[in-house]
N, C-alpha and C positions, 0 to 999 in steps of 0.2 A: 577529437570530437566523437571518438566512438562510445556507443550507447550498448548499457548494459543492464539487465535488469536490477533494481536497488531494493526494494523492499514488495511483501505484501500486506493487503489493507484487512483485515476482520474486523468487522466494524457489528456493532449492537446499540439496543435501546438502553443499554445498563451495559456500562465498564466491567462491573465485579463479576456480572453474568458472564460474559464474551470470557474474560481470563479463565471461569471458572468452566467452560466449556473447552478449551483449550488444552485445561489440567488433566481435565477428566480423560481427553482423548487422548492424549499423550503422556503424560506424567511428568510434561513439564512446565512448571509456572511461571509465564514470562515476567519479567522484572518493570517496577515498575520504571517509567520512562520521564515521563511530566505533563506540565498544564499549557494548554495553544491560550494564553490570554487575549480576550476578546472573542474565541471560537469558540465558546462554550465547551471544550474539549480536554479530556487528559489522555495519557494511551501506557500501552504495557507492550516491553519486544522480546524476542528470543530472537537468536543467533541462527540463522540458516545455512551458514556454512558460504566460502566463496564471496563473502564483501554482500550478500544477501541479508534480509533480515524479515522478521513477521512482526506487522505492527497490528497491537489489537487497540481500537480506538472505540470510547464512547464519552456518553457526556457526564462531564465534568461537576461531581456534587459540590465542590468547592467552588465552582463560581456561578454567577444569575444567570438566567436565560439570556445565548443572545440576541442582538437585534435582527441579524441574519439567519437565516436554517444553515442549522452545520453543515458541516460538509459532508460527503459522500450518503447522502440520502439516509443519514444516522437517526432525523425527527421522521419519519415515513416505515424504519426498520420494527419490526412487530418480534424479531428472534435476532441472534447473530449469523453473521451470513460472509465468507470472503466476497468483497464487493469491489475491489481496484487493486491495481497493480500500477507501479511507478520504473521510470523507466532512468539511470542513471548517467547524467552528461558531465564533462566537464568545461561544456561552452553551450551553456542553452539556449544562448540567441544565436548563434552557429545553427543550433541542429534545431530551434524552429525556423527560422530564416530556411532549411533545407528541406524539411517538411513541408512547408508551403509549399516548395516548388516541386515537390513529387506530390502535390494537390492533400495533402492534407496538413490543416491549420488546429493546434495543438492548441494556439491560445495563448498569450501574453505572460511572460513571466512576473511572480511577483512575489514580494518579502515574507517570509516568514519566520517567525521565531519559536521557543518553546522552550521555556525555565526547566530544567532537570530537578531532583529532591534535596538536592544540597545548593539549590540555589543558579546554578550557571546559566548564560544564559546560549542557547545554540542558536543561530541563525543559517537560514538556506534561500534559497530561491524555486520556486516551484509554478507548473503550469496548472490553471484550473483542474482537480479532476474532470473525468470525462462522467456524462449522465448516465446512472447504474442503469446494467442492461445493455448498453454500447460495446463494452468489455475494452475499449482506447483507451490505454494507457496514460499517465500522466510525465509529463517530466520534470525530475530535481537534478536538482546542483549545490553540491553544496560548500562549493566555493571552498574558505581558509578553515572551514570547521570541522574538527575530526570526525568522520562517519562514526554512525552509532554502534557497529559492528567492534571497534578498539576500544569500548567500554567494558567489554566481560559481562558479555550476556550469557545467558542460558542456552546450551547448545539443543537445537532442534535441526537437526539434516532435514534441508529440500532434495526430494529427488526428482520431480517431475513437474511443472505447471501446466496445464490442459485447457483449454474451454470449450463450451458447445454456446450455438446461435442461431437462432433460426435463417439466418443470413451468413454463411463463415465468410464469401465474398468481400462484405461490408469490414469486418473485421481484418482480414488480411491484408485491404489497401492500405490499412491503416500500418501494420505490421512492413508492410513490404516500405511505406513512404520514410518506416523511421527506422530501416534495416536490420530490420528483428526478424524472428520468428516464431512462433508459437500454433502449436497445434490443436486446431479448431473442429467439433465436430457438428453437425447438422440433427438439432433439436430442438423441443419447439419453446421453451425457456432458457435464456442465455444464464450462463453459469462460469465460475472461475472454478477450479480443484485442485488441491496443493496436496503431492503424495509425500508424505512427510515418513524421517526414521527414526522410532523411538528410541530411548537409552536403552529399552531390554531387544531392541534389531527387529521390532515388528514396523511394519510398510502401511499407516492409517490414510485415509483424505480428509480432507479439514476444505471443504466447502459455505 
């Protein structure tokens, strides 16, 4: 039931933008990933190294508007921005059932899927994102489905993840209820920053 970090979120008002932000900082192009049908979404990932990965998500020009606002505050986003981080279980009604009881409630698991370019289709389980700004983590599982990492993605090295909050208190209970760590500084806009290693060995952040 141990928990480890699984992916991070870069999230935009335009897909093509957010990848293309991505490229520019790094030189490398994440690949694309697929469409969340019904979420109004598609996304794009690279490889972080360690069972990690970078998911860059926006909405989705192939399909309508949805009923609901996307997720991760994507219909509110005016630029691209890392906005969530997910946290990886292999029992996630274990490890919310354990989160409650160290006083923080993660929030109900629930189905999700997402067709890849050749058609397959992937399924997982996941807890609501947390409200951008919170910097709470989400939790996936993703059960009998091959993580996205054993597809050959585009290598981009994680070296560091950081955040600041004008509360890191608020944020660490959270951290401490789901036996993590992450290191938080005190300012007055919360913020995620992912220090990342190019292919040519330079050290960028991708915020």
């Amino acid at each position: 039931m141990s928990s480890v970090l699984d992916h991070l979120v870069y999230a935009g008002p335009d897909l093509a933008e957010a990848v293309a932000r991505v490229t520019e900082l790094t030189g490398v192009t994440p690949a694309p990933g697929g469409s969340h049908a019904g979420w109004g979404t598609a996304n794009h990932l690279a490889d972080l190294g360690a069972g990690m990965y970078l998911e860059v998500i926006g909405p989705d020009p192939a399909q309508p508007e949805p009923e609901a606002p996307r997720p991760f505050g994507i219909d509110e986003l005016t630029e691209p921005a890392l906005v969530a981080w997910a946290v990886r279980t292999t029992d996630i009604d274990a490890t919310i059932a354990a989160a409650r009881a160290h006083g923080f409630d993660p929030g109900d698991a629930q189905e999700m899927s997402r067709r890849t370019a050749d058609g397959e289709v992937l399924r997982w389980r996941l807890t609501p994102p947390g409200t951008p700004g919170t910097l709470r983590p989400f939790l996936i599982d993703w059960g009998t489905t091959p993580h996205p990492t054993t597809r050959g993605l585009p290598s981009l090295p994680l070296l560091m993840v950081t955040g600041t909050h004008p509360d890191p208190d608020s944020v660490l209970a959270v951290t401490d209820a789901l036996g993590l760590e992450l290191l938080v500084r005190r300012a007055d806009r919360p913020s995620l920053v992912a220090a990342l290693r190019t292919p040519q060995g330079r050290q960028v952040a991708l915020s």
